[in-house]
mmCIF entry with sequence, helices, sheets and N, C-alpha, C, O atoms, coordinates in Angstrom:
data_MODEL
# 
_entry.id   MODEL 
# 
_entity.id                         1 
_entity.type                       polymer 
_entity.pdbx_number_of_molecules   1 
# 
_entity_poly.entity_id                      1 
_entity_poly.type                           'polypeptide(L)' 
_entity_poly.nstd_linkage                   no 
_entity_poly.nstd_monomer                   no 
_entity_poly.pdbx_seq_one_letter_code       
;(UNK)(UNK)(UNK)(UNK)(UNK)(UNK)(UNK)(UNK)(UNK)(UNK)(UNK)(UNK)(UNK)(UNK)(UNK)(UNK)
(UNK)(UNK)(UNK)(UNK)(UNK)(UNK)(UNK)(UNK)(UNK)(UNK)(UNK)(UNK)(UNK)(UNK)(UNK)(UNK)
(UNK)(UNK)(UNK)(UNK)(UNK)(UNK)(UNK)(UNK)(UNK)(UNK)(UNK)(UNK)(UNK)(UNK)(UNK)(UNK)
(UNK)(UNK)(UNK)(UNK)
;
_entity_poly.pdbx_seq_one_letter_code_can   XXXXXXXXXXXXXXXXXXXXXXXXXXXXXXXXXXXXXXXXXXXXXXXXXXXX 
_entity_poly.pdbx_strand_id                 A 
# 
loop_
_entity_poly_seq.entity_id 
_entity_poly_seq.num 
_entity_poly_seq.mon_id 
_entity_poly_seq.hetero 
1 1  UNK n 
1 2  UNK n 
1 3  UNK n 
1 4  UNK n 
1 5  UNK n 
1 6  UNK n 
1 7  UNK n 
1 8  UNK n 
1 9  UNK n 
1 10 UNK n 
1 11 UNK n 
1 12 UNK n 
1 13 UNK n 
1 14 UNK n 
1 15 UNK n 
1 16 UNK n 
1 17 UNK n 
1 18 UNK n 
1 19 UNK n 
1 20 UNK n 
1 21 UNK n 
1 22 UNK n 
1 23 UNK n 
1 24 UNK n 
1 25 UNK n 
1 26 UNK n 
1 27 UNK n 
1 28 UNK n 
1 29 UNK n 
1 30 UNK n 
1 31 UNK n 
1 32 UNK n 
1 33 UNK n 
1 34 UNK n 
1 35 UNK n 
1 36 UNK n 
1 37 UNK n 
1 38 UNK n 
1 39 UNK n 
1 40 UNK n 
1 41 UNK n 
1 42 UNK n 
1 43 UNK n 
1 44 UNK n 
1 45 UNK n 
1 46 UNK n 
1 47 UNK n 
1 48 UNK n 
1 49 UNK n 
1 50 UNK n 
1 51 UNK n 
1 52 UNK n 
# 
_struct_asym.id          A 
_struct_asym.entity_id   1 
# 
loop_
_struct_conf.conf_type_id 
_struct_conf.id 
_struct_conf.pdbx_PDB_helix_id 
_struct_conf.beg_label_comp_id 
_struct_conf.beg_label_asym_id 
_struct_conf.beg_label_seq_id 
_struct_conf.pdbx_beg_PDB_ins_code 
_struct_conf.end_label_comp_id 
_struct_conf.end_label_asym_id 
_struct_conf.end_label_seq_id 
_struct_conf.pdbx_end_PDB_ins_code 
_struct_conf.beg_auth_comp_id 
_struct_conf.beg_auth_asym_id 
_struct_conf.beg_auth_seq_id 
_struct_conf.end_auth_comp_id 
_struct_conf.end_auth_asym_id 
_struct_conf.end_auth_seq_id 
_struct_conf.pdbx_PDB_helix_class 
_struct_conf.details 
_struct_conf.pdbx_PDB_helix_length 
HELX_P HELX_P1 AA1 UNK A 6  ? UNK A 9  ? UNK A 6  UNK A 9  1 ? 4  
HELX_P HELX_P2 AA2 UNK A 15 ? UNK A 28 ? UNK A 15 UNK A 28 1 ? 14 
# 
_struct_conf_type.id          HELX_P 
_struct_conf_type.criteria    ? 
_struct_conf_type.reference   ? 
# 
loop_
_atom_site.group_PDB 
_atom_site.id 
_atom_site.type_symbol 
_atom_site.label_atom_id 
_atom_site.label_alt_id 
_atom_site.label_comp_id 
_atom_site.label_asym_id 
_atom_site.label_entity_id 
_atom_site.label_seq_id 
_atom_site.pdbx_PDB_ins_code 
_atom_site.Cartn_x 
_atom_site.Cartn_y 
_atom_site.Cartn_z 
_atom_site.occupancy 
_atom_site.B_iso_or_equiv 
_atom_site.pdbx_formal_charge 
_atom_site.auth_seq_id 
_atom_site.auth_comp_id 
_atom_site.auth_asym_id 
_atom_site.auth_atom_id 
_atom_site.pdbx_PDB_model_num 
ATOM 1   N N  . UNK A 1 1  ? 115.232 89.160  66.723 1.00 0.00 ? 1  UNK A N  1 
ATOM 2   C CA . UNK A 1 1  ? 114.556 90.398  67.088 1.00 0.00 ? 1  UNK A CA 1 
ATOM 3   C C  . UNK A 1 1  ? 115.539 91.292  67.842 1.00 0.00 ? 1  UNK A C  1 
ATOM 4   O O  . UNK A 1 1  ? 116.239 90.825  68.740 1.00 0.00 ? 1  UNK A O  1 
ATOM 5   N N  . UNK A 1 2  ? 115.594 92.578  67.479 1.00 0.00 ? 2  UNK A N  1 
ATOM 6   C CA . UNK A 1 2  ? 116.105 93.559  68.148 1.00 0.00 ? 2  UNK A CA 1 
ATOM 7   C C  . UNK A 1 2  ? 116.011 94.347  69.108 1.00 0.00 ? 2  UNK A C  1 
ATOM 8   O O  . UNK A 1 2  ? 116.088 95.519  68.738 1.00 0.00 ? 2  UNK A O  1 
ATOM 9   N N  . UNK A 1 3  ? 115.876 94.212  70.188 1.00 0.00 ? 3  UNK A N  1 
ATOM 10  C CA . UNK A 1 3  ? 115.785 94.370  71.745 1.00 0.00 ? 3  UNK A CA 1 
ATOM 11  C C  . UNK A 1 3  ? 116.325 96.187  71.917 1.00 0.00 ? 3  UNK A C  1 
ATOM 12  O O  . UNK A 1 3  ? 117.485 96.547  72.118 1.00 0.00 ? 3  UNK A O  1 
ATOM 13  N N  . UNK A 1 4  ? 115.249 96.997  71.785 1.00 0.00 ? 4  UNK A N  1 
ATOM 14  C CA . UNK A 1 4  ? 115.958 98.266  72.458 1.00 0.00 ? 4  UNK A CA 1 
ATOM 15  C C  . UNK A 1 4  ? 115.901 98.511  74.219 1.00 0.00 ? 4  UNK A C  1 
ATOM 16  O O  . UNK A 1 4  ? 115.236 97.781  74.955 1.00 0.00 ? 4  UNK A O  1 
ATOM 17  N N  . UNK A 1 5  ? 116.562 99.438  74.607 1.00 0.00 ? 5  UNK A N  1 
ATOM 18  C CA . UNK A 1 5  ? 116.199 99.996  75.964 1.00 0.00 ? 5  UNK A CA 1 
ATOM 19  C C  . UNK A 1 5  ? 114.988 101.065 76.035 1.00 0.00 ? 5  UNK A C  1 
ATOM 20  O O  . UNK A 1 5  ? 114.928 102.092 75.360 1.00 0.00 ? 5  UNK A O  1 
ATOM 21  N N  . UNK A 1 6  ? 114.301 100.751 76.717 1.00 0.00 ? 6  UNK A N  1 
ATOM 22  C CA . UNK A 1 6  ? 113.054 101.837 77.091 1.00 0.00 ? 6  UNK A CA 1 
ATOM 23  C C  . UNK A 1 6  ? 113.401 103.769 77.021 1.00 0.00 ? 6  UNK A C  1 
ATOM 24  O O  . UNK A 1 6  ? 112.783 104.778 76.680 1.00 0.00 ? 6  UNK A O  1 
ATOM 25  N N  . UNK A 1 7  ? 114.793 103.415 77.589 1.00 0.00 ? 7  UNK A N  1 
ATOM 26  C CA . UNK A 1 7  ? 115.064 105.005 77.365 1.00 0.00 ? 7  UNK A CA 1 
ATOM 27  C C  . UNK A 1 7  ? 115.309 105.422 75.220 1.00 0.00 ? 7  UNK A C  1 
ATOM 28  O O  . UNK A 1 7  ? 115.096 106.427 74.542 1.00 0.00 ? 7  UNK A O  1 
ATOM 29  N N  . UNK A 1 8  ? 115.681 104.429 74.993 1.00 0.00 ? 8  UNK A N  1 
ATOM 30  C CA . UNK A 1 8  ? 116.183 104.999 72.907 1.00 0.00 ? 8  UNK A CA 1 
ATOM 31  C C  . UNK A 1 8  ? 113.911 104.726 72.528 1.00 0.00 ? 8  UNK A C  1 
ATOM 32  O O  . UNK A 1 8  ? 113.362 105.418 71.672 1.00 0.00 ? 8  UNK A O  1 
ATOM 33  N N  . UNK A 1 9  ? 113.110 103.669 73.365 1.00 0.00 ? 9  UNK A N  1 
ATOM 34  C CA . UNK A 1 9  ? 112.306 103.544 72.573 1.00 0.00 ? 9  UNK A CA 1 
ATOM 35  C C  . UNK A 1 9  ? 111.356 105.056 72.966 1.00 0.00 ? 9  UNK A C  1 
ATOM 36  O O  . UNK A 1 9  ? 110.248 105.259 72.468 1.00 0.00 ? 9  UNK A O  1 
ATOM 37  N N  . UNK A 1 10 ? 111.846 105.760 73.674 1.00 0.00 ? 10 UNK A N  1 
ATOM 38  C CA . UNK A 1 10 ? 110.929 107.173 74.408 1.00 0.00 ? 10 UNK A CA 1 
ATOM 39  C C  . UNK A 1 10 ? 111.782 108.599 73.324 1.00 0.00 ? 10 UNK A C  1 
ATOM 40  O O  . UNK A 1 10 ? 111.582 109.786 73.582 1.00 0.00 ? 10 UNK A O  1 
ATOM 41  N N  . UNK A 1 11 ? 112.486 108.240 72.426 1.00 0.00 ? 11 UNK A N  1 
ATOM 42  C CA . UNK A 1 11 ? 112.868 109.404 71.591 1.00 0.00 ? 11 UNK A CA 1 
ATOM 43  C C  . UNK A 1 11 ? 111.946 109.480 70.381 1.00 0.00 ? 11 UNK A C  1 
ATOM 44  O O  . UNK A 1 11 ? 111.400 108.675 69.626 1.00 0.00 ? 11 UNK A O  1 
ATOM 45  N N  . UNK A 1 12 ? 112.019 110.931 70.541 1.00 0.00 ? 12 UNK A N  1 
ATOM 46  C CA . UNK A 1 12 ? 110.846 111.438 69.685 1.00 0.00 ? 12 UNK A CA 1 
ATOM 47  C C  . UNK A 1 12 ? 111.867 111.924 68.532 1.00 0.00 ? 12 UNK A C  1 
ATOM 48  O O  . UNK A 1 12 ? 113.070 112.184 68.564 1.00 0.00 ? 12 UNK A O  1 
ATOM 49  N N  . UNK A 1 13 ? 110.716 111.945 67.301 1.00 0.00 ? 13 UNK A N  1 
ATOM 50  C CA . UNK A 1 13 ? 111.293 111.868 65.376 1.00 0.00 ? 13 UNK A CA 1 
ATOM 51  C C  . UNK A 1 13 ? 112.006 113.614 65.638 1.00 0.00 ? 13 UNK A C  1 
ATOM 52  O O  . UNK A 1 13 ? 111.676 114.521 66.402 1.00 0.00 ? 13 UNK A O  1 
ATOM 53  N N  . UNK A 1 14 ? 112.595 113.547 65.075 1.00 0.00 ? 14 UNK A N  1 
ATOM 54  C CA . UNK A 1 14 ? 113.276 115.237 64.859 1.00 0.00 ? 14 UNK A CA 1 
ATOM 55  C C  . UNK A 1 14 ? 112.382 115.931 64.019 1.00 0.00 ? 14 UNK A C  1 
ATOM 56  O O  . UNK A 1 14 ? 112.094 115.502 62.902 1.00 0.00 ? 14 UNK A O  1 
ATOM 57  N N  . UNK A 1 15 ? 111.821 117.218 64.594 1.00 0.00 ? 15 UNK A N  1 
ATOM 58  C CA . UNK A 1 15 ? 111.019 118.057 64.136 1.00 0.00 ? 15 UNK A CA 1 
ATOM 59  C C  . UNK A 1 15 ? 111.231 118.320 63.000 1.00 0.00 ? 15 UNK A C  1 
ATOM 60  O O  . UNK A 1 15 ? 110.181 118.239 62.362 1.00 0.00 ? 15 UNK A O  1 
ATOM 61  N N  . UNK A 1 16 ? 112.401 118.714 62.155 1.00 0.00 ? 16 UNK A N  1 
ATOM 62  C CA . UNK A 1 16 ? 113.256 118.546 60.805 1.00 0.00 ? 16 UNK A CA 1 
ATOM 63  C C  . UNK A 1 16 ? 112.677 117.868 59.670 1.00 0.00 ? 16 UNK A C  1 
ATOM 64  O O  . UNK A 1 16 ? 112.219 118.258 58.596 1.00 0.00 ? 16 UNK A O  1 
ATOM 65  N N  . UNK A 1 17 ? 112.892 116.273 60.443 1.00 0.00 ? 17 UNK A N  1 
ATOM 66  C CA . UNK A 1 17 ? 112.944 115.075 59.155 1.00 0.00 ? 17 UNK A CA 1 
ATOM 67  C C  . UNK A 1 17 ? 111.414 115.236 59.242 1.00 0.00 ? 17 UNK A C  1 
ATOM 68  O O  . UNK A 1 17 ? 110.889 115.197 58.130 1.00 0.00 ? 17 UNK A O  1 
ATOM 69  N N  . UNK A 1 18 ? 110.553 115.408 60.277 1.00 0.00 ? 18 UNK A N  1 
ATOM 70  C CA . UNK A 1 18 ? 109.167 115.220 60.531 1.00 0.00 ? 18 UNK A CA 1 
ATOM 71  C C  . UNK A 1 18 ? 108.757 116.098 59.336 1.00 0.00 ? 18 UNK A C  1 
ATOM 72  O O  . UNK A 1 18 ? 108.371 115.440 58.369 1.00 0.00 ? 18 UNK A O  1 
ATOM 73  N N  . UNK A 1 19 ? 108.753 117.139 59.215 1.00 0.00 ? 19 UNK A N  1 
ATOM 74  C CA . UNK A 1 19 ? 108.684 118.253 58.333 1.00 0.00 ? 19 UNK A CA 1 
ATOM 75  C C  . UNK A 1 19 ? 109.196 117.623 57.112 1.00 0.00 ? 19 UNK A C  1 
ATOM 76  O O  . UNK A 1 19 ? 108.172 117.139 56.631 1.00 0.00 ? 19 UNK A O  1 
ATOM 77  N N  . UNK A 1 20 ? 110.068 117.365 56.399 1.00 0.00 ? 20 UNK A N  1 
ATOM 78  C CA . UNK A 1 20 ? 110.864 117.029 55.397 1.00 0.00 ? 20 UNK A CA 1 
ATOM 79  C C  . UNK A 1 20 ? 110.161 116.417 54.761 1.00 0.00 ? 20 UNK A C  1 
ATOM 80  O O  . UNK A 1 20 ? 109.709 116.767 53.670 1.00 0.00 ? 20 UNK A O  1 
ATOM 81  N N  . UNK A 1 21 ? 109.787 114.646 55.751 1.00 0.00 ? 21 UNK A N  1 
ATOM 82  C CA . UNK A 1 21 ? 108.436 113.635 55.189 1.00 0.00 ? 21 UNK A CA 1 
ATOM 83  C C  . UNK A 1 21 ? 107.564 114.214 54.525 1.00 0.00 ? 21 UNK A C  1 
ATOM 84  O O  . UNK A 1 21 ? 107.352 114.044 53.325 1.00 0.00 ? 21 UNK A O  1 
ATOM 85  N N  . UNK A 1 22 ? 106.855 115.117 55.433 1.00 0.00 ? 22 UNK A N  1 
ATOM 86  C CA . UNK A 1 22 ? 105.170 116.051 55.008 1.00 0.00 ? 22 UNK A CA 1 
ATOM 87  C C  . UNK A 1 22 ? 105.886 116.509 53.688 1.00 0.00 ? 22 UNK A C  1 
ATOM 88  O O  . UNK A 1 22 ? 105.558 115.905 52.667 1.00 0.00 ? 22 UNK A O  1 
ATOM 89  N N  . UNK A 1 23 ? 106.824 117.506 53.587 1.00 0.00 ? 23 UNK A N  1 
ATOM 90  C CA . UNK A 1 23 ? 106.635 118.233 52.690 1.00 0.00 ? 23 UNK A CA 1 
ATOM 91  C C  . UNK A 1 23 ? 107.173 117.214 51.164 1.00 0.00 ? 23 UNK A C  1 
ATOM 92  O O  . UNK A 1 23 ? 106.943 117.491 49.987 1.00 0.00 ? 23 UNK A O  1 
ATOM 93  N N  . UNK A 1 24 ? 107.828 116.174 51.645 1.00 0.00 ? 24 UNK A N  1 
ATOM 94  C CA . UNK A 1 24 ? 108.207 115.137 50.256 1.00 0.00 ? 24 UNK A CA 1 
ATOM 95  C C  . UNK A 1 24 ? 106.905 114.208 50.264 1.00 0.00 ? 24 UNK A C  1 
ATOM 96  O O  . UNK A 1 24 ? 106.849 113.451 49.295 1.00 0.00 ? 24 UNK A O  1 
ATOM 97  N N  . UNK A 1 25 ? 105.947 114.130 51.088 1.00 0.00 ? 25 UNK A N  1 
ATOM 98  C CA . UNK A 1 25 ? 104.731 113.690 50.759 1.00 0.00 ? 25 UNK A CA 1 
ATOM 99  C C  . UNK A 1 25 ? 103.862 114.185 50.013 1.00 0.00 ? 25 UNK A C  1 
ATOM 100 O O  . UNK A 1 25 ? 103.350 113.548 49.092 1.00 0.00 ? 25 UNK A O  1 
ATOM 101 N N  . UNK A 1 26 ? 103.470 115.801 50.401 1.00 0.00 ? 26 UNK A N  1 
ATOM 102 C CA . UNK A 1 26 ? 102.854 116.622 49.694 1.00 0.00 ? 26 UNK A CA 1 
ATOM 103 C C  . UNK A 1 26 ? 103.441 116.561 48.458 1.00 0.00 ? 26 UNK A C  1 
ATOM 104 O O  . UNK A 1 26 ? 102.700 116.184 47.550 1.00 0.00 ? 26 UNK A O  1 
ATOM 105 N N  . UNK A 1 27 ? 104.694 116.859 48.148 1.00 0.00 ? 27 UNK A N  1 
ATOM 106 C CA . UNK A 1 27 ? 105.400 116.358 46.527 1.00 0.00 ? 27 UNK A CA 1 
ATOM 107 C C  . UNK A 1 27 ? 104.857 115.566 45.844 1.00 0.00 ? 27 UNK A C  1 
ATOM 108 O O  . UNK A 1 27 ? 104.122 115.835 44.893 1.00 0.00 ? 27 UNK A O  1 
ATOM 109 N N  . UNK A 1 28 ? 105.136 114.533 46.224 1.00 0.00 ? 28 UNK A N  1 
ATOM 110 C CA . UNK A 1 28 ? 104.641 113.163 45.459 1.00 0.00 ? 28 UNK A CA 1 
ATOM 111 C C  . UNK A 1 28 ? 103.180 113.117 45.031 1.00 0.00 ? 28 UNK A C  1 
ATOM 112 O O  . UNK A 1 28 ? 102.790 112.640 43.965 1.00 0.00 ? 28 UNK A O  1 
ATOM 113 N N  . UNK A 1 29 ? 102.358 113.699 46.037 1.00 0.00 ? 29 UNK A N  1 
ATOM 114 C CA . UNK A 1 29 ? 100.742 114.198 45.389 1.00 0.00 ? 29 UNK A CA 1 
ATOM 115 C C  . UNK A 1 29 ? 100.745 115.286 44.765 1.00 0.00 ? 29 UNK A C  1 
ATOM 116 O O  . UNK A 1 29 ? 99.631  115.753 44.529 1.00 0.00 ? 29 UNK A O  1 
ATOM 117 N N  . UNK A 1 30 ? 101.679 115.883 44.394 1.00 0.00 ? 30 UNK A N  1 
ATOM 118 C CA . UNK A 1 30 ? 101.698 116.397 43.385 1.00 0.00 ? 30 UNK A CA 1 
ATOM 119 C C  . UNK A 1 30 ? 101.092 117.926 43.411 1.00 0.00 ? 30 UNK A C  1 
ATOM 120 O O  . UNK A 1 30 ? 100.479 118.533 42.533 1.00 0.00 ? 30 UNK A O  1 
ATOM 121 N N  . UNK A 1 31 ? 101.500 118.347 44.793 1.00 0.00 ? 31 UNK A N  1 
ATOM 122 C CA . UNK A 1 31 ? 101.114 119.568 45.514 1.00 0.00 ? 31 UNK A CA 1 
ATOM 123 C C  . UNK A 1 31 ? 102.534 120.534 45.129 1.00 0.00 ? 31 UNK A C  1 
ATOM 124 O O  . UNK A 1 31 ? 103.718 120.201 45.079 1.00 0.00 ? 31 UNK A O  1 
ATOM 125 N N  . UNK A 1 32 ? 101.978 121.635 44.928 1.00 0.00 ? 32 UNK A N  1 
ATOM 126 C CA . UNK A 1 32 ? 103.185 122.610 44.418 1.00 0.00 ? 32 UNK A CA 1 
ATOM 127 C C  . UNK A 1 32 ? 103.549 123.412 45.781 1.00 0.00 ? 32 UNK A C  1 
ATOM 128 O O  . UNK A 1 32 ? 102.914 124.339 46.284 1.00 0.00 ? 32 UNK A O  1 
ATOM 129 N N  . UNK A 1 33 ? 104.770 122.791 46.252 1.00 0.00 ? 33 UNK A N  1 
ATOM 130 C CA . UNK A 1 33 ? 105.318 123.577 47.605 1.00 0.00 ? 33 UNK A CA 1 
ATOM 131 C C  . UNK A 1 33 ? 106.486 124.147 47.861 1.00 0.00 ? 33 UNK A C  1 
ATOM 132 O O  . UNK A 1 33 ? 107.498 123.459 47.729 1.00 0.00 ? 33 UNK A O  1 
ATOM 133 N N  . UNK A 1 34 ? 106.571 125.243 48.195 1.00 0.00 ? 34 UNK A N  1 
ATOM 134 C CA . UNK A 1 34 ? 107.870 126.045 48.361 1.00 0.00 ? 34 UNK A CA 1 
ATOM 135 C C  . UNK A 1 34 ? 108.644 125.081 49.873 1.00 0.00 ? 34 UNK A C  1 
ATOM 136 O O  . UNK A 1 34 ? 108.239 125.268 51.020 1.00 0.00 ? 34 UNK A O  1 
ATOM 137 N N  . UNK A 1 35 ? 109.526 124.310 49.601 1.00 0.00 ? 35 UNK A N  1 
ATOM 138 C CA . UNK A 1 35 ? 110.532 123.871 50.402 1.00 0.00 ? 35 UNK A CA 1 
ATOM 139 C C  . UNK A 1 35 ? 111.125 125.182 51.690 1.00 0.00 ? 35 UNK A C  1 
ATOM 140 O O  . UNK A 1 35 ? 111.692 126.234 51.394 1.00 0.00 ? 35 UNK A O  1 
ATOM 141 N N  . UNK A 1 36 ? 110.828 124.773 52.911 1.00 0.00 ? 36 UNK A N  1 
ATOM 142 C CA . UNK A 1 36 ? 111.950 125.685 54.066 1.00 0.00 ? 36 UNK A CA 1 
ATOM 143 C C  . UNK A 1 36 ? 111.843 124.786 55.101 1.00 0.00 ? 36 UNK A C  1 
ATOM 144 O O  . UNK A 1 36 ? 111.375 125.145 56.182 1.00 0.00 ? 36 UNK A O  1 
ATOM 145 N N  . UNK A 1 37 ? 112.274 123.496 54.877 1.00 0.00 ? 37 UNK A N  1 
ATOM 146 C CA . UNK A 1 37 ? 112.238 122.702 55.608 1.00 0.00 ? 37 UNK A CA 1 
ATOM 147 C C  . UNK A 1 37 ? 114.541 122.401 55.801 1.00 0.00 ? 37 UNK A C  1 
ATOM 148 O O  . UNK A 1 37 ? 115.498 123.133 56.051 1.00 0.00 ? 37 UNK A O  1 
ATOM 149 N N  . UNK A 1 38 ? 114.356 121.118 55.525 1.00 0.00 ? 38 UNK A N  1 
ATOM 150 C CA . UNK A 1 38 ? 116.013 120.701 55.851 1.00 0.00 ? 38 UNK A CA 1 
ATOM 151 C C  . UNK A 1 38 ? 117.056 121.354 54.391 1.00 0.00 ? 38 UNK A C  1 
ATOM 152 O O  . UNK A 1 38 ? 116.616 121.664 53.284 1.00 0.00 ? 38 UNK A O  1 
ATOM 153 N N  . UNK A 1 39 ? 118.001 121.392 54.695 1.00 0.00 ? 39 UNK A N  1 
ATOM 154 C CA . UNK A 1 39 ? 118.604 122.032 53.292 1.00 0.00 ? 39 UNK A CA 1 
ATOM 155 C C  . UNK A 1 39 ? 120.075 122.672 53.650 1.00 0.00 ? 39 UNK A C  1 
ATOM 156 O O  . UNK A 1 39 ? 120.558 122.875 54.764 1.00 0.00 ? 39 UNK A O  1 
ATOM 157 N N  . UNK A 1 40 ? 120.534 122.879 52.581 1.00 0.00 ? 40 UNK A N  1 
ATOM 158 C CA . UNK A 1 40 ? 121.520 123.546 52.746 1.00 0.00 ? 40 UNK A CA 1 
ATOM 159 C C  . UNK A 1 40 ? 121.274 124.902 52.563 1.00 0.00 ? 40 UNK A C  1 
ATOM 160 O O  . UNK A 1 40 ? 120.239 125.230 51.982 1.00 0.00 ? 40 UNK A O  1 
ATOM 161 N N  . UNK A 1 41 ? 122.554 126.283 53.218 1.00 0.00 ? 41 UNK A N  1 
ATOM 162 C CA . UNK A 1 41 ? 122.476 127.413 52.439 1.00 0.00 ? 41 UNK A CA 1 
ATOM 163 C C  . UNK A 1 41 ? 122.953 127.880 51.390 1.00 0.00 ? 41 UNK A C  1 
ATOM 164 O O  . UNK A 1 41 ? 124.142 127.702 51.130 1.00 0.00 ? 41 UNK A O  1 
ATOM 165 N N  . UNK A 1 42 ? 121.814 128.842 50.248 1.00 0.00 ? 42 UNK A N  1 
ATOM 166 C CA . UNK A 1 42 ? 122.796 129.715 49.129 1.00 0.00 ? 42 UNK A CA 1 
ATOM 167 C C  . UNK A 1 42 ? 123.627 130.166 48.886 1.00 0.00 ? 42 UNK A C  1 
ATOM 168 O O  . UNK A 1 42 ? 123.970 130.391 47.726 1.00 0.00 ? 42 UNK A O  1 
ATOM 169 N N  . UNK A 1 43 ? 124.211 130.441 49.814 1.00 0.00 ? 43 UNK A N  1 
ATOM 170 C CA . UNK A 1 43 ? 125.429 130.862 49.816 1.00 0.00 ? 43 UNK A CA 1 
ATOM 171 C C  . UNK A 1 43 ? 126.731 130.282 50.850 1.00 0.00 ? 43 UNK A C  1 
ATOM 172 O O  . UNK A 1 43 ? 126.567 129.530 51.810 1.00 0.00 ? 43 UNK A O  1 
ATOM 173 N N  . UNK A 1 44 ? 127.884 130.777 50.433 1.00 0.00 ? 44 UNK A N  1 
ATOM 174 C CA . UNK A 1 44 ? 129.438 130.409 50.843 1.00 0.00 ? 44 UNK A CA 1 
ATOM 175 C C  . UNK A 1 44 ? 128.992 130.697 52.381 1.00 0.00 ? 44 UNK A C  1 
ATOM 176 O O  . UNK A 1 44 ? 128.351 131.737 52.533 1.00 0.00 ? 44 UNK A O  1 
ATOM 177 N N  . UNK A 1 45 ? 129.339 129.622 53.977 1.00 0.00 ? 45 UNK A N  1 
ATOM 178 C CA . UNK A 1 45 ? 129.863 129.654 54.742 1.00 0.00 ? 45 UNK A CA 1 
ATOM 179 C C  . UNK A 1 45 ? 130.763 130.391 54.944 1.00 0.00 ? 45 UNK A C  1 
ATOM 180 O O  . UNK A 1 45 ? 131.463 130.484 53.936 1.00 0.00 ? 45 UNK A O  1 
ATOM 181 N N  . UNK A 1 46 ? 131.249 131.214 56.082 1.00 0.00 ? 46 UNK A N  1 
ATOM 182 C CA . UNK A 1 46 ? 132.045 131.184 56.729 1.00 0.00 ? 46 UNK A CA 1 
ATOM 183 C C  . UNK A 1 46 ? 133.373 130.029 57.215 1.00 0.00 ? 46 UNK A C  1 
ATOM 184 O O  . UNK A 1 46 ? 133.145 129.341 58.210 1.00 0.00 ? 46 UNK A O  1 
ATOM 185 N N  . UNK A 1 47 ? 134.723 129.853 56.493 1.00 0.00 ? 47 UNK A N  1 
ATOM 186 C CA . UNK A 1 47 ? 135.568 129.341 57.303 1.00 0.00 ? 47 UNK A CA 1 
ATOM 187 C C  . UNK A 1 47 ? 136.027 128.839 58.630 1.00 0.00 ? 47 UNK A C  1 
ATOM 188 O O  . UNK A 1 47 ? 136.395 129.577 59.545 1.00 0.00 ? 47 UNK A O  1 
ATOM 189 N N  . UNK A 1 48 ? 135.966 127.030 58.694 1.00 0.00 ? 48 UNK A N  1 
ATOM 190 C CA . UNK A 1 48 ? 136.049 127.008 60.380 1.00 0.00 ? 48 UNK A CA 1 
ATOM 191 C C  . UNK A 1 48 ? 137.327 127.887 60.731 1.00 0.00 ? 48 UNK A C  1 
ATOM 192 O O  . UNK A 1 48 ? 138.236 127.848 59.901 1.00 0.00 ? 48 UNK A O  1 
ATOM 193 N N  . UNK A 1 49 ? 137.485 128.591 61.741 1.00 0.00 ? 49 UNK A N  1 
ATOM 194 C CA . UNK A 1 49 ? 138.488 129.070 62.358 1.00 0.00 ? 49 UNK A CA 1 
ATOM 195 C C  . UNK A 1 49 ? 139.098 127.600 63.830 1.00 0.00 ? 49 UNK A C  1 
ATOM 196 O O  . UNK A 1 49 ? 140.209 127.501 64.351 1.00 0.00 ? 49 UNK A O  1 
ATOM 197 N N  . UNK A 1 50 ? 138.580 127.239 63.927 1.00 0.00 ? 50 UNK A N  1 
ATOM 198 C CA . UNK A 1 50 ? 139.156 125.773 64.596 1.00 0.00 ? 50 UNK A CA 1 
ATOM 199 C C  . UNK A 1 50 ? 138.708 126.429 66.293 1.00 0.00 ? 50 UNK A C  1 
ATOM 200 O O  . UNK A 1 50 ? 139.213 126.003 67.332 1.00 0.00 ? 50 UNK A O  1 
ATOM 201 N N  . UNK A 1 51 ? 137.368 127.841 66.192 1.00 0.00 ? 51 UNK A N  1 
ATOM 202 C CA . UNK A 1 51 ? 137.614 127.823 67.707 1.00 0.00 ? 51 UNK A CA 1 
ATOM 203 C C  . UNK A 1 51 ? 136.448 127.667 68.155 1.00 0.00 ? 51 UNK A C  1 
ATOM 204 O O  . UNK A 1 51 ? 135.603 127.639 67.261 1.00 0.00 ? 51 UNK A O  1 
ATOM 205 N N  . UNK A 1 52 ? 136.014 127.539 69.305 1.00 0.00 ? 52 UNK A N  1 
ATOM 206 C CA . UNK A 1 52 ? 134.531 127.099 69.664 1.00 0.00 ? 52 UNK A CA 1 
ATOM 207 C C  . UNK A 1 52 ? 134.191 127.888 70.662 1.00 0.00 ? 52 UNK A C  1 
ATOM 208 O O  . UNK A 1 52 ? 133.076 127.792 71.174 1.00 0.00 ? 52 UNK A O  1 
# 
């Protein structure tokens, strides 16, 4: 058995993937849904310039 610390077992799911689930759930039943959940963008990035 895998023993966590009380502080990793008090993190909450990322609002993101939480969303992502629902909306690949709704999929699978076969619900017609416009995706704006996790994703990439349409278009070309911007170049890192290496500065922060």
């Amino acid at each position: 058995m895998i023993l966590l610390s009380q502080r990793s077992q008090n993190v909450t799911p990322s609002s993101t993937l939480t969303i992502t689930a629902k909306i690949n759930a709704l999929i699978a039943d076969g619900v017609d849904v416009v995706k704006f959940g996790a994703g990439e963008p349409d278009f070309d990035t911007i170049e890192n310039q290496g500065v922060y």
